[in-house]
PyMOL Python script that loads the backbone (N, CA, C, O; Angstrom):
from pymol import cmd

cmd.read_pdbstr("""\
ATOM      1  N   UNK A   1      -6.489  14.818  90.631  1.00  0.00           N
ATOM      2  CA  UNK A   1      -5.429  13.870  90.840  1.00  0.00           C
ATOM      3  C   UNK A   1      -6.045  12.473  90.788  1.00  0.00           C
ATOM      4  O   UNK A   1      -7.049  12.157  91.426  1.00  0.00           O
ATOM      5  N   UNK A   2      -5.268  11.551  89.864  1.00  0.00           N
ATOM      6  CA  UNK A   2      -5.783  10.438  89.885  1.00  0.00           C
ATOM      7  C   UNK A   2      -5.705   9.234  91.116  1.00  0.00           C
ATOM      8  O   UNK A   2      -5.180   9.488  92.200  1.00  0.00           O
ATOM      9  N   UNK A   3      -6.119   8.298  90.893  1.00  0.00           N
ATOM     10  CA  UNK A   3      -5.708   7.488  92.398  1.00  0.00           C
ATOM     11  C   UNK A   3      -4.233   7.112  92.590  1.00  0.00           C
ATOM     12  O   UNK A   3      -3.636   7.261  93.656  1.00  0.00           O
ATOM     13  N   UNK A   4      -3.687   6.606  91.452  1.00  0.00           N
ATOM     14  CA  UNK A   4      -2.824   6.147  90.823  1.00  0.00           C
ATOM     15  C   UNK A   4      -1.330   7.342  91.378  1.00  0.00           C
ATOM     16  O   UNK A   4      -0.408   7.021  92.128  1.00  0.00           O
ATOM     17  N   UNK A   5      -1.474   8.260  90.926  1.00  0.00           N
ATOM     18  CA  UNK A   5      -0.592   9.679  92.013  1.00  0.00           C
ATOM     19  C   UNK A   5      -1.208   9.803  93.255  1.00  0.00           C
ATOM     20  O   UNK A   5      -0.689   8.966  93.992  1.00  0.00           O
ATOM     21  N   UNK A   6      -1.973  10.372  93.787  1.00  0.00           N
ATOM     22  CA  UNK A   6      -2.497  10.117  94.992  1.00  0.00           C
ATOM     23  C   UNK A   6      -1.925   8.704  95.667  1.00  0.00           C
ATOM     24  O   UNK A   6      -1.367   8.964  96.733  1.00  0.00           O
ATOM     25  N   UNK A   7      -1.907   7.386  95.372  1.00  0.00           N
ATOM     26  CA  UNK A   7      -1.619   6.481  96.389  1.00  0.00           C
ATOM     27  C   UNK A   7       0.532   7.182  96.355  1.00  0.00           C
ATOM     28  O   UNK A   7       1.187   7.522  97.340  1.00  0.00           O
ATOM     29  N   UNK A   8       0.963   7.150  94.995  1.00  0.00           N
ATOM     30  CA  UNK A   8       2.292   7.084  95.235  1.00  0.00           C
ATOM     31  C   UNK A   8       2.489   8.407  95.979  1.00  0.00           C
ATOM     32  O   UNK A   8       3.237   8.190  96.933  1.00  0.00           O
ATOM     33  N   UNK A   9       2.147   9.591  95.930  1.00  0.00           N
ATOM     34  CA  UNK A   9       2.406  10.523  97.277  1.00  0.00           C
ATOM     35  C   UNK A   9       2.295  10.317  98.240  1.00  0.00           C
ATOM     36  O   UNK A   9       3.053  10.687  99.136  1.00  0.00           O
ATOM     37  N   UNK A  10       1.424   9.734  98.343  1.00  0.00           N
ATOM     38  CA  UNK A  10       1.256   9.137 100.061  1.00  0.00           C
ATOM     39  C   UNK A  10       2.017   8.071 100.426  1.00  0.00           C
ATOM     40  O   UNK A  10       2.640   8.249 101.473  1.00  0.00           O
ATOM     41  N   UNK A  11       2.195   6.796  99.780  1.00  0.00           N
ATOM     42  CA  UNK A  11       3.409   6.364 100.111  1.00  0.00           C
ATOM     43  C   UNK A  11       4.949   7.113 100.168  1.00  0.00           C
ATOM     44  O   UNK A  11       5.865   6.801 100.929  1.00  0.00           O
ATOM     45  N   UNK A  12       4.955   7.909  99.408  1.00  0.00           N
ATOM     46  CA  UNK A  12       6.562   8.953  99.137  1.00  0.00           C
ATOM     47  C   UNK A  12       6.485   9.468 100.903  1.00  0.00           C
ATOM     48  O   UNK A  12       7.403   9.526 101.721  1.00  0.00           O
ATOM     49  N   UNK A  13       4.894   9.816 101.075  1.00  0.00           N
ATOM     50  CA  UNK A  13       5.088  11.002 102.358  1.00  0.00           C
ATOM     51  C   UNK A  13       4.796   9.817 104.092  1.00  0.00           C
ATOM     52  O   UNK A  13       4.875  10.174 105.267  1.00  0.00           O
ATOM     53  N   UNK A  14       4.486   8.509 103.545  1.00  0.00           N
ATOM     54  CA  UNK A  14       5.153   7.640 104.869  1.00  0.00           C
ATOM     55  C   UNK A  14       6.393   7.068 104.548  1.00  0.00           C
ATOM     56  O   UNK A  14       6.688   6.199 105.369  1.00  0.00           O
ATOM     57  N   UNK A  15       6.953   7.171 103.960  1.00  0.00           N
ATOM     58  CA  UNK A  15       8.841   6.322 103.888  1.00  0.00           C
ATOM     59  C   UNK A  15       9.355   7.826 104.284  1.00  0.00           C
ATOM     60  O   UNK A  15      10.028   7.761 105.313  1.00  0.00           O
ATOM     61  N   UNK A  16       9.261   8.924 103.868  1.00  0.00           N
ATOM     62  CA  UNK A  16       9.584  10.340 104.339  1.00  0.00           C
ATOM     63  C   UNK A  16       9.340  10.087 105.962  1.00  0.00           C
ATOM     64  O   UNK A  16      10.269   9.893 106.745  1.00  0.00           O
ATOM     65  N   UNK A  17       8.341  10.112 106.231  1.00  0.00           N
ATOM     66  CA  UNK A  17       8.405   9.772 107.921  1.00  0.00           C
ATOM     67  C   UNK A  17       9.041   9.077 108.604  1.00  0.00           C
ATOM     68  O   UNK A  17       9.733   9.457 109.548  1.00  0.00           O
ATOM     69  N   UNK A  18       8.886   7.860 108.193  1.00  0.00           N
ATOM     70  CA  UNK A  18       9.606   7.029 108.528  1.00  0.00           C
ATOM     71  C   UNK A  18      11.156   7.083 108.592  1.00  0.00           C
ATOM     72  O   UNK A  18      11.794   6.525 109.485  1.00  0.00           O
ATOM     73  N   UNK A  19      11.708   7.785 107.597  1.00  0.00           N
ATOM     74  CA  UNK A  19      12.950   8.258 107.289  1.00  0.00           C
ATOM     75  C   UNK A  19      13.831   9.198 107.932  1.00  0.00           C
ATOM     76  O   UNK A  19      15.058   9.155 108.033  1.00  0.00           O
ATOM     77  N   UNK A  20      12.511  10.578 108.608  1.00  0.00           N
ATOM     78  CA  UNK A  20      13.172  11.208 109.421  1.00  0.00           C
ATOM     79  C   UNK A  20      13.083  10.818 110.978  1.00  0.00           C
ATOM     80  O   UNK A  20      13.633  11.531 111.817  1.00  0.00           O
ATOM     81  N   UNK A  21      12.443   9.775 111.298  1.00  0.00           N
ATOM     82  CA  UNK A  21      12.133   8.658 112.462  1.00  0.00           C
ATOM     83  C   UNK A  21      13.771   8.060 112.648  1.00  0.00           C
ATOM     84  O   UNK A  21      14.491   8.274 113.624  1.00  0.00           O
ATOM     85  N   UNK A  22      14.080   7.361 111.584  1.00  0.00           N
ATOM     86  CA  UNK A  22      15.300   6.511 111.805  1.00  0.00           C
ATOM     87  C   UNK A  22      16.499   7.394 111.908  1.00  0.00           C
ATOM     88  O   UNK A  22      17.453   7.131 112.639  1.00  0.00           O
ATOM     89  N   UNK A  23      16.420   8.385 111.198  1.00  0.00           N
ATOM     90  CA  UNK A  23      17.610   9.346 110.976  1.00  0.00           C
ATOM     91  C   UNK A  23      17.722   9.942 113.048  1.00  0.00           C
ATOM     92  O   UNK A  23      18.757   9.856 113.709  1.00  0.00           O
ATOM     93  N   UNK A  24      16.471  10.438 113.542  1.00  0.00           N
ATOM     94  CA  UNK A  24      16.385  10.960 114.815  1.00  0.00           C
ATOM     95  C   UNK A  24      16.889  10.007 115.545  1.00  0.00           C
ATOM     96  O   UNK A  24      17.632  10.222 116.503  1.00  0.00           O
ATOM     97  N   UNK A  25      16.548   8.926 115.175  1.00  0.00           N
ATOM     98  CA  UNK A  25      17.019   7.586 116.622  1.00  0.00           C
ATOM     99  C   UNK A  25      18.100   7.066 116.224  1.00  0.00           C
ATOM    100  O   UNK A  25      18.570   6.216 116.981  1.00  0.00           O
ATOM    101  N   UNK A  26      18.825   7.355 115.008  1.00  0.00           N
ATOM    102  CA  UNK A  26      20.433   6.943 114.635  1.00  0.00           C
ATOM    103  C   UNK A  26      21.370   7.872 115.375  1.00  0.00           C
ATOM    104  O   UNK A  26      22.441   7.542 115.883  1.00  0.00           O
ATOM    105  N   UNK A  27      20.687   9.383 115.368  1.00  0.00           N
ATOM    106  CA  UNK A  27      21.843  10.154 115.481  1.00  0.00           C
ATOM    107  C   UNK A  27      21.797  10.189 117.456  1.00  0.00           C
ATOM    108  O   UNK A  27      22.850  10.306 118.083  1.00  0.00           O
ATOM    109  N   UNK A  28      20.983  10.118 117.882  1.00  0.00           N
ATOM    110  CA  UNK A  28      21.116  10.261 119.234  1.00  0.00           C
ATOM    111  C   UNK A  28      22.312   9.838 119.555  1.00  0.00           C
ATOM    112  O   UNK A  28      22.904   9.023 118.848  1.00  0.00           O
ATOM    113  N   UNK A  29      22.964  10.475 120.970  1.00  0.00           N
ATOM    114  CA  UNK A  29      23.953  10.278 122.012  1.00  0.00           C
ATOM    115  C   UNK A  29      23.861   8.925 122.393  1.00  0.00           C
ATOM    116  O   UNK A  29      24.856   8.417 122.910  1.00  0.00           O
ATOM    117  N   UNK A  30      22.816   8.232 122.226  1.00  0.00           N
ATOM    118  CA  UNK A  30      23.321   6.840 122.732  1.00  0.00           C
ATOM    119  C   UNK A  30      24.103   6.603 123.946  1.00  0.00           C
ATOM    120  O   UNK A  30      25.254   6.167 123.981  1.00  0.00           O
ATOM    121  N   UNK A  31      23.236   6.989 125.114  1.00  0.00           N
ATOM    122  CA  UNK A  31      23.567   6.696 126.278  1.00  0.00           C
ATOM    123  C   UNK A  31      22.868   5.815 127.167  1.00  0.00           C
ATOM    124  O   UNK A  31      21.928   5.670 126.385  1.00  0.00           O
ATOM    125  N   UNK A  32      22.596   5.235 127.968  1.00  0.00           N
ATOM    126  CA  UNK A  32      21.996   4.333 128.693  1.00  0.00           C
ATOM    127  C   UNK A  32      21.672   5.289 129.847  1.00  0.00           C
ATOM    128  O   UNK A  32      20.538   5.443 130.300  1.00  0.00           O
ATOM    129  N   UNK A  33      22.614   5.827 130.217  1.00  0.00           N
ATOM    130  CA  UNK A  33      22.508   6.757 132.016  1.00  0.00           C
ATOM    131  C   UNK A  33      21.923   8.313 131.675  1.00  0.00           C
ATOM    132  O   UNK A  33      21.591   9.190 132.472  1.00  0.00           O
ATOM    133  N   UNK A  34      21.921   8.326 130.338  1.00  0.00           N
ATOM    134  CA  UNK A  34      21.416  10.164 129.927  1.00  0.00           C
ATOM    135  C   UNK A  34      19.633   9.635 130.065  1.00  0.00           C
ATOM    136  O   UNK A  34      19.504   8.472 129.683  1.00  0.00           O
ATOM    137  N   UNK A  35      18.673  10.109 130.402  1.00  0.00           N
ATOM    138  CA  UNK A  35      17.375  10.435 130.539  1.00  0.00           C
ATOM    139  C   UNK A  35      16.993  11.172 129.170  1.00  0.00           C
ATOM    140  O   UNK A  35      17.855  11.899 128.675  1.00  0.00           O
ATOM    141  N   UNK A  36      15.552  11.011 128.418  1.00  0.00           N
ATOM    142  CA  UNK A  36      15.314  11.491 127.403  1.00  0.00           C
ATOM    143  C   UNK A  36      14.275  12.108 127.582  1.00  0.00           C
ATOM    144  O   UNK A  36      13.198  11.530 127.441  1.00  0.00           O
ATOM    145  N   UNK A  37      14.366  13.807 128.035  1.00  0.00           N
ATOM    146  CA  UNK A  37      13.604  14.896 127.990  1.00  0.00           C
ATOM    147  C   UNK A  37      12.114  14.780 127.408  1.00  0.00           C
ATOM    148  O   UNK A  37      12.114  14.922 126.185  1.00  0.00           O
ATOM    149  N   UNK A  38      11.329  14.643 127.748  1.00  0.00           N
ATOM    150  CA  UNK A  38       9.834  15.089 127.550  1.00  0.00           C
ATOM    151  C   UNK A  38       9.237  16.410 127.696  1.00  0.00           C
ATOM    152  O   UNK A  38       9.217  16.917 128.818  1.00  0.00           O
ATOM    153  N   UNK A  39       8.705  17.082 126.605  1.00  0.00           N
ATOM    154  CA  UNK A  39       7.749  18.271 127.287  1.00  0.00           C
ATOM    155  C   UNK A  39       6.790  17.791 128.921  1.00  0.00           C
ATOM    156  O   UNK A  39       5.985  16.910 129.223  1.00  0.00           O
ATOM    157  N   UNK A  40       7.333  18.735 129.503  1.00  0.00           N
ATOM    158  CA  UNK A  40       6.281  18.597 130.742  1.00  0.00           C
ATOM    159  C   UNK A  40       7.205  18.145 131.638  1.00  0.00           C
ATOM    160  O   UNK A  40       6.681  18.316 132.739  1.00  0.00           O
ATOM    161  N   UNK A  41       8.615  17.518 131.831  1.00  0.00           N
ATOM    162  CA  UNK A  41       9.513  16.391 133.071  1.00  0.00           C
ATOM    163  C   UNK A  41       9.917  17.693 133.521  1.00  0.00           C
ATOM    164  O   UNK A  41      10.452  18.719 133.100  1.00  0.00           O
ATOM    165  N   UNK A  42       9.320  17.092 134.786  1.00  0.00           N
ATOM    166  CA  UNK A  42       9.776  17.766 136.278  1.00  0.00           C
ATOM    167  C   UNK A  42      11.557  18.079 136.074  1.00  0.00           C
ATOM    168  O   UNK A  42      11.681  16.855 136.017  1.00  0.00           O
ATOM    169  N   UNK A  43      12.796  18.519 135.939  1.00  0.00           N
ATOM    170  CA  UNK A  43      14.191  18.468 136.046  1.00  0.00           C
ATOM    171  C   UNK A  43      14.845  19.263 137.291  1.00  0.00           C
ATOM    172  O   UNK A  43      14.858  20.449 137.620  1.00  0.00           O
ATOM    173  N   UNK A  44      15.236  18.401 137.686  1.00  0.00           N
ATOM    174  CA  UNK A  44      15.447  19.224 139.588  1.00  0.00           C
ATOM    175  C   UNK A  44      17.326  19.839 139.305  1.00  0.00           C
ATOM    176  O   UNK A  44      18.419  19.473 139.737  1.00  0.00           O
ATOM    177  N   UNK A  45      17.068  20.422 138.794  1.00  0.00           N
ATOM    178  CA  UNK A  45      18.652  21.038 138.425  1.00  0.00           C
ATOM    179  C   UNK A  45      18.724  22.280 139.239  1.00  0.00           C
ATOM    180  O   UNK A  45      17.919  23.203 139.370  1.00  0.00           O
ATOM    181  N   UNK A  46      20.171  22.012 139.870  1.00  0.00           N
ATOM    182  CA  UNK A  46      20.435  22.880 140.809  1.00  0.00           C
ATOM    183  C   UNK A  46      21.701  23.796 139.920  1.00  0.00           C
ATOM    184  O   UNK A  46      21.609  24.984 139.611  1.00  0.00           O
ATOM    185  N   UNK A  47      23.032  22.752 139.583  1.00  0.00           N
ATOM    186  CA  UNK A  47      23.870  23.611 138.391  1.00  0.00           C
ATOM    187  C   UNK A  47      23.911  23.080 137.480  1.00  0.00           C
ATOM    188  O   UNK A  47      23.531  21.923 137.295  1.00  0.00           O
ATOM    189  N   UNK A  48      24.364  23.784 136.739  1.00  0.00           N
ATOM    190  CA  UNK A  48      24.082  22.810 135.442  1.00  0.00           C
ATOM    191  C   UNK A  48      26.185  22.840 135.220  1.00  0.00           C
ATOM    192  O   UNK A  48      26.986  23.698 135.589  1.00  0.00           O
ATOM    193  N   UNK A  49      26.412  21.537 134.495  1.00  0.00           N
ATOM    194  CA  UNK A  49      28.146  21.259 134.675  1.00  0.00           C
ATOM    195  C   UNK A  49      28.109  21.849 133.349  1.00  0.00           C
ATOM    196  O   UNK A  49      28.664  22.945 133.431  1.00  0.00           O
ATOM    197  N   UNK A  50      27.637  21.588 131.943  1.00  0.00           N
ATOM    198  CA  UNK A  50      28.199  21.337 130.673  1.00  0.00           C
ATOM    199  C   UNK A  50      26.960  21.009 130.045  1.00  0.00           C
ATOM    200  O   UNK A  50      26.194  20.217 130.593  1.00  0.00           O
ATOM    201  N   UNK A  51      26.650  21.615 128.797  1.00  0.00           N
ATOM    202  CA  UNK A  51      26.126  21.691 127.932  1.00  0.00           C
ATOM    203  C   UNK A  51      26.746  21.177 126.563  1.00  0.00           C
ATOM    204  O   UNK A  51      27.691  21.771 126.043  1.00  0.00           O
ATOM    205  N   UNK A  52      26.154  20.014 125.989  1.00  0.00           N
ATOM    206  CA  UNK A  52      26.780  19.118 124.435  1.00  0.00           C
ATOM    207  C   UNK A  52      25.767  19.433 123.357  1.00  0.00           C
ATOM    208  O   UNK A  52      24.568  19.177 123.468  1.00  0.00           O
ATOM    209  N   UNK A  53      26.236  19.911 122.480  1.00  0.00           N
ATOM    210  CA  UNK A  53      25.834  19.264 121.233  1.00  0.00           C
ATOM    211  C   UNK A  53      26.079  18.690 119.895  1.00  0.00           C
ATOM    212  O   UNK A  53      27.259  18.349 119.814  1.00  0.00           O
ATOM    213  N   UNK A  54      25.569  18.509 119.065  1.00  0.00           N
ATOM    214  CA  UNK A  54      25.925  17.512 117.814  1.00  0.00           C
ATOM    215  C   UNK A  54      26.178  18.632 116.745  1.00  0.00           C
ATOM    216  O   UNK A  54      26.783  18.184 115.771  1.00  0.00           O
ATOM    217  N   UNK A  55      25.830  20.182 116.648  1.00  0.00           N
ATOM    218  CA  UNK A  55      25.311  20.625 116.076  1.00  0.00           C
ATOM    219  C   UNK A  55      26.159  20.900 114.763  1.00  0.00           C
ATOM    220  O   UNK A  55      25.607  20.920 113.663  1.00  0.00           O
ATOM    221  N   UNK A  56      27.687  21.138 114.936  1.00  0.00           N
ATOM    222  CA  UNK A  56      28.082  21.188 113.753  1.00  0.00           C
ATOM    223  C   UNK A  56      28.370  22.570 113.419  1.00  0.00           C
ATOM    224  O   UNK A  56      28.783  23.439 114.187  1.00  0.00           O
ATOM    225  N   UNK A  57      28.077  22.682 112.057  1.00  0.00           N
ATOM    226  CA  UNK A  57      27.408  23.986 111.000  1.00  0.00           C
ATOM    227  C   UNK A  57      26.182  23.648 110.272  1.00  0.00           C
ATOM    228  O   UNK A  57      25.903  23.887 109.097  1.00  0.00           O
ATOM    229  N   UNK A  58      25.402  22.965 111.301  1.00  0.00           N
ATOM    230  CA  UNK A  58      24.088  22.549 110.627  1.00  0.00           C
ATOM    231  C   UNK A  58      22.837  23.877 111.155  1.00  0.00           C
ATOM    232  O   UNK A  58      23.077  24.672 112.064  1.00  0.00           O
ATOM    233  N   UNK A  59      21.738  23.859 110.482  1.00  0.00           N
ATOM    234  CA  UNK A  59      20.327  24.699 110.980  1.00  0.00           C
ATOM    235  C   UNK A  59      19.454  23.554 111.162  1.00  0.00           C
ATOM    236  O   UNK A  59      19.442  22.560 110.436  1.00  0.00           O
ATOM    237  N   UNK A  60      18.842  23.726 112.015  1.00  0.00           N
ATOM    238  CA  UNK A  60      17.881  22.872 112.082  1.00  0.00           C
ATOM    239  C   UNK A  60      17.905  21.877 113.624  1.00  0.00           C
ATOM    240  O   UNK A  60      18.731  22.116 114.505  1.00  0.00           O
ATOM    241  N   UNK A  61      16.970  20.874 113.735  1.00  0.00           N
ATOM    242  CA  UNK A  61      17.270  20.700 115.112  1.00  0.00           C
ATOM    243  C   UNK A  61      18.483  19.098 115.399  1.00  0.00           C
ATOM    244  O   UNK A  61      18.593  18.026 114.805  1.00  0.00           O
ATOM    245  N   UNK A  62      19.002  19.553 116.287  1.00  0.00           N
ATOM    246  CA  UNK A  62      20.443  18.303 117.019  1.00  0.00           C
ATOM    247  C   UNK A  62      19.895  17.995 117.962  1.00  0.00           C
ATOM    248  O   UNK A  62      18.762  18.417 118.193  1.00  0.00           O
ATOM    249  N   UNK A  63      20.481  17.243 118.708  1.00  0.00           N
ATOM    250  CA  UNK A  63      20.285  16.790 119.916  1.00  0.00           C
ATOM    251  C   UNK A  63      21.351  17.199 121.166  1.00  0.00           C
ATOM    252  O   UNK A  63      22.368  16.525 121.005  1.00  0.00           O
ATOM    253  N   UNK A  64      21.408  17.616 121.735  1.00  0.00           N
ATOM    254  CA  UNK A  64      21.923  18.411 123.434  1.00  0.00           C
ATOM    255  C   UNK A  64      21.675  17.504 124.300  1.00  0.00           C
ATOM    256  O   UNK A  64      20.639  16.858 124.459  1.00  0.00           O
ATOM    257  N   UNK A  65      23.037  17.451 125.084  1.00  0.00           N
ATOM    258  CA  UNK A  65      22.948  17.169 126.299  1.00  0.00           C
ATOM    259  C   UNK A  65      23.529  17.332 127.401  1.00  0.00           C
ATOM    260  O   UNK A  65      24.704  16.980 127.507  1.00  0.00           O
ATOM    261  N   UNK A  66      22.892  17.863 128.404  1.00  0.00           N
ATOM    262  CA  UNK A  66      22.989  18.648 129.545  1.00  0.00           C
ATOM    263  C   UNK A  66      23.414  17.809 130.248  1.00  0.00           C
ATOM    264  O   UNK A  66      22.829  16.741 130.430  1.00  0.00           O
ATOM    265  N   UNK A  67      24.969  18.254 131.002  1.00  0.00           N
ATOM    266  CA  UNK A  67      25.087  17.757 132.730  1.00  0.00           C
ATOM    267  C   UNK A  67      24.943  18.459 133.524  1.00  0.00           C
ATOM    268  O   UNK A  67      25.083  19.646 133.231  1.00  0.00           O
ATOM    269  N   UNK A  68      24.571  18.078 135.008  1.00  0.00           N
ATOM    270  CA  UNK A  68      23.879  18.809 135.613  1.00  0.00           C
ATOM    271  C   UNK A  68      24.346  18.014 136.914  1.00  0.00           C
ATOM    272  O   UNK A  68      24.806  16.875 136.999  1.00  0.00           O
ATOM    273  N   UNK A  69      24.003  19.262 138.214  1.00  0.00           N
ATOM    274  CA  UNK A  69      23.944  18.473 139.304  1.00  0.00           C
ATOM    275  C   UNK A  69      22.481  18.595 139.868  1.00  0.00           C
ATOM    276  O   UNK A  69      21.853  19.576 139.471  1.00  0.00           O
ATOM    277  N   UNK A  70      21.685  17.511 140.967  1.00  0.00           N
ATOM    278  CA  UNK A  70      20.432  17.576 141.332  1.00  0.00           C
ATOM    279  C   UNK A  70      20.341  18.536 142.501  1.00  0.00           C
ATOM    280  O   UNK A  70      21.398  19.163 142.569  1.00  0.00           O
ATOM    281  N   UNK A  71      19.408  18.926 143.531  1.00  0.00           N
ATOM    282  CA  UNK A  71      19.276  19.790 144.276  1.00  0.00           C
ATOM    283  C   UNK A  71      19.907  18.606 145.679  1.00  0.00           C
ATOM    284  O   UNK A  71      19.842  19.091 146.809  1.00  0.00           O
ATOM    285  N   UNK A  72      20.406  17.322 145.576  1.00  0.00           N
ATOM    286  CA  UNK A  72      20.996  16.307 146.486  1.00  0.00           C
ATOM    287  C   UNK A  72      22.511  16.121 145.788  1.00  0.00           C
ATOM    288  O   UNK A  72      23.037  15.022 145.613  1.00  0.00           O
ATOM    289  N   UNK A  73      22.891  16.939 145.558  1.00  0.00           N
ATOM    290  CA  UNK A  73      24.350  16.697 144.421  1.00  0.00           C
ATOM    291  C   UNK A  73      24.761  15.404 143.843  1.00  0.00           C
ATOM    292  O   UNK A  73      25.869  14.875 143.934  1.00  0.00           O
ATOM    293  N   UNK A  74      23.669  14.953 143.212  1.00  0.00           N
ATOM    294  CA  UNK A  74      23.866  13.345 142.099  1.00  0.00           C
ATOM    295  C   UNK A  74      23.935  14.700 140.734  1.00  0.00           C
ATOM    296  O   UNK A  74      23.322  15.696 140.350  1.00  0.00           O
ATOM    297  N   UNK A  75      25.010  13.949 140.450  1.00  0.00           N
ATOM    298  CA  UNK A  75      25.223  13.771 138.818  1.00  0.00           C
ATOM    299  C   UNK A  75      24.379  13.584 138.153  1.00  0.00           C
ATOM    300  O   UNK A  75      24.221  12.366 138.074  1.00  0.00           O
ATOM    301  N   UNK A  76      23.231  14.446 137.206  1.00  0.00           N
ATOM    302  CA  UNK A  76      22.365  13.700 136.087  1.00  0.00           C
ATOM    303  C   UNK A  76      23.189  14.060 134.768  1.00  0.00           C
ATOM    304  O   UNK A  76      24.280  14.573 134.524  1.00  0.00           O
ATOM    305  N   UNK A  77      22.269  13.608 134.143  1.00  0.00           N
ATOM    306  CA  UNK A  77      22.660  13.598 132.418  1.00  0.00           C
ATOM    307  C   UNK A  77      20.639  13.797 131.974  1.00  0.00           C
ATOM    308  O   UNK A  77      19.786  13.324 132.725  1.00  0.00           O
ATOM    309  N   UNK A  78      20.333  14.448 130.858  1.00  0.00           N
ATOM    310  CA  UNK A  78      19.273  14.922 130.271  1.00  0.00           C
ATOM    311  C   UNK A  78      19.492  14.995 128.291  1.00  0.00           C
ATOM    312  O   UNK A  78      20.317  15.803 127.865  1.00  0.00           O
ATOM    313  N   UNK A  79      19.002  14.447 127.661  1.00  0.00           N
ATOM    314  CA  UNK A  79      19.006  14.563 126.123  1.00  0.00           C
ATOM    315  C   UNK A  79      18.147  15.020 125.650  1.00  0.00           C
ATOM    316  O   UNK A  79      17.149  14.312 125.521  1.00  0.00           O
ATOM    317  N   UNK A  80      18.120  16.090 125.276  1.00  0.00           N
ATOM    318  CA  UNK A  80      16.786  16.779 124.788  1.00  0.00           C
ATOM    319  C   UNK A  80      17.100  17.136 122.845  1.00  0.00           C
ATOM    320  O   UNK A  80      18.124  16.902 122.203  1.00  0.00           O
ATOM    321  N   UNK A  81      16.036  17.639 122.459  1.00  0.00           N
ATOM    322  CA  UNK A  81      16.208  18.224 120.943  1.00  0.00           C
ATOM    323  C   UNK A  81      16.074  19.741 121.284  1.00  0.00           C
ATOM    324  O   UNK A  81      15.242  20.291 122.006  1.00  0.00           O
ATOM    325  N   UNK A  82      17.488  20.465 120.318  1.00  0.00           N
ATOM    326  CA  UNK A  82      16.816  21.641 120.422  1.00  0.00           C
ATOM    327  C   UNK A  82      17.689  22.490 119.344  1.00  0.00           C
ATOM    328  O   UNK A  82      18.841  22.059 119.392  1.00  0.00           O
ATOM    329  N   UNK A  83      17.574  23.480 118.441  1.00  0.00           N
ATOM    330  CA  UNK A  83      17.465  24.161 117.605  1.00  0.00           C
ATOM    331  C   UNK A  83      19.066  24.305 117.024  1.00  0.00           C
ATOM    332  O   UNK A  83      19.742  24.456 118.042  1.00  0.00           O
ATOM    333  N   UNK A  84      19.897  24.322 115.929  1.00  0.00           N
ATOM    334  CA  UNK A  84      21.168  24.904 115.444  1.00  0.00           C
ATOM    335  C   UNK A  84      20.700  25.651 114.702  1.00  0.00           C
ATOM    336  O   UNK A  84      19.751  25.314 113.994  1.00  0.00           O
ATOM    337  N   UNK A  85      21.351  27.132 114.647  1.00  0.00           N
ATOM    338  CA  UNK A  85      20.974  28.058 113.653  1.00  0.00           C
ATOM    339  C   UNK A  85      22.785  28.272 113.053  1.00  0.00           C
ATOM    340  O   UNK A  85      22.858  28.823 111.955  1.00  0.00           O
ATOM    341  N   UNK A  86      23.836  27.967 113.558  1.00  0.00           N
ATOM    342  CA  UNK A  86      25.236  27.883 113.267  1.00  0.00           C
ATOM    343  C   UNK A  86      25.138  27.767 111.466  1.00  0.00           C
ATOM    344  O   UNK A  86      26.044  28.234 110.775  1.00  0.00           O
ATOM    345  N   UNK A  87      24.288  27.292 111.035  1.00  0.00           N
ATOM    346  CA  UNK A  87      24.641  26.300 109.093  1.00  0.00           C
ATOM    347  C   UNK A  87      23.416  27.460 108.792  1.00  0.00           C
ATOM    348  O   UNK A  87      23.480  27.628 107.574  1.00  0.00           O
ATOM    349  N   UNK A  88      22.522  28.183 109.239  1.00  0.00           N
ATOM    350  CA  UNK A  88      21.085  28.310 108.524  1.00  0.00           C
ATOM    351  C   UNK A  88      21.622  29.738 107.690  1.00  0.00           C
ATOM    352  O   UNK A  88      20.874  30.127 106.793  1.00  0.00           O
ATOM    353  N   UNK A  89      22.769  30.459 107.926  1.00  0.00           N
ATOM    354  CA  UNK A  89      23.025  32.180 107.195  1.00  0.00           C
ATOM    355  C   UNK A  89      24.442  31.542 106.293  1.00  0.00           C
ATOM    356  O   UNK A  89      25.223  30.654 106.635  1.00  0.00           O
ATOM    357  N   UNK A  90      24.413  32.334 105.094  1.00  0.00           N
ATOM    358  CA  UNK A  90      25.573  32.211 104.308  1.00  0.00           C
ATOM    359  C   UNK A  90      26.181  33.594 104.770  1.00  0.00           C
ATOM    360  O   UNK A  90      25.588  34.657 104.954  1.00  0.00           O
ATOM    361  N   UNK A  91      27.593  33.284 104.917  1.00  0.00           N
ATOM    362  CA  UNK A  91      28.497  34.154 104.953  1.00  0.00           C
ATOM    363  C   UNK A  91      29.280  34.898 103.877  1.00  0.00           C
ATOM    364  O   UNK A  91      30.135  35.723 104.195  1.00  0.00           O
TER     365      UNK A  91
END
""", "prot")
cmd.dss("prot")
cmd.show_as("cartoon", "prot")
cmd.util.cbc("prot")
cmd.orient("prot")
């Protein structure tokens, strides 16, 4: 491979990143009071109210978000990413 292909793949494969970067932080719930899930956060959920998602008839991952009550009965909200398989089988 010359340099010449080599540099333009690699640029193709950071605007690709970048691309599925903006697409993730467009589609979010856009909440101010929802909390945004980390591997590893402590979540003190005692019930959980309602479960949301974006998902559609899409495969692949949406964004969810959980209401919940705490183990002091406050109201949280939680946004996490997590899996649609609803779009991934033809019928």
């Amino acid at each position: 491979m010359n340099l010449k292909a080599f540099a333009s793949v690699s640029l193709f494969a950071v605007f690709s990143f970048g691309a599925i970067a903006a697409q993730a932080a467009t589609t979010a719930m856009n909440d101010a009071s929802v909390m945004q899930y980390r591997y590893g956060d402590h979540l003190d959920v005692k019930k959980v109210l309602s479960v949301q998602d974006d998902q559609g008839n899409t495969c692949g991952l949406v964004n969810t978000r959980m209401d919940y009550l705490d183990s002091k009965g406050q109201h949280q909200r939680v946004e996490y990413r997590s899996y649609a398989t609803g779009g991934c089988h033809d019928n």
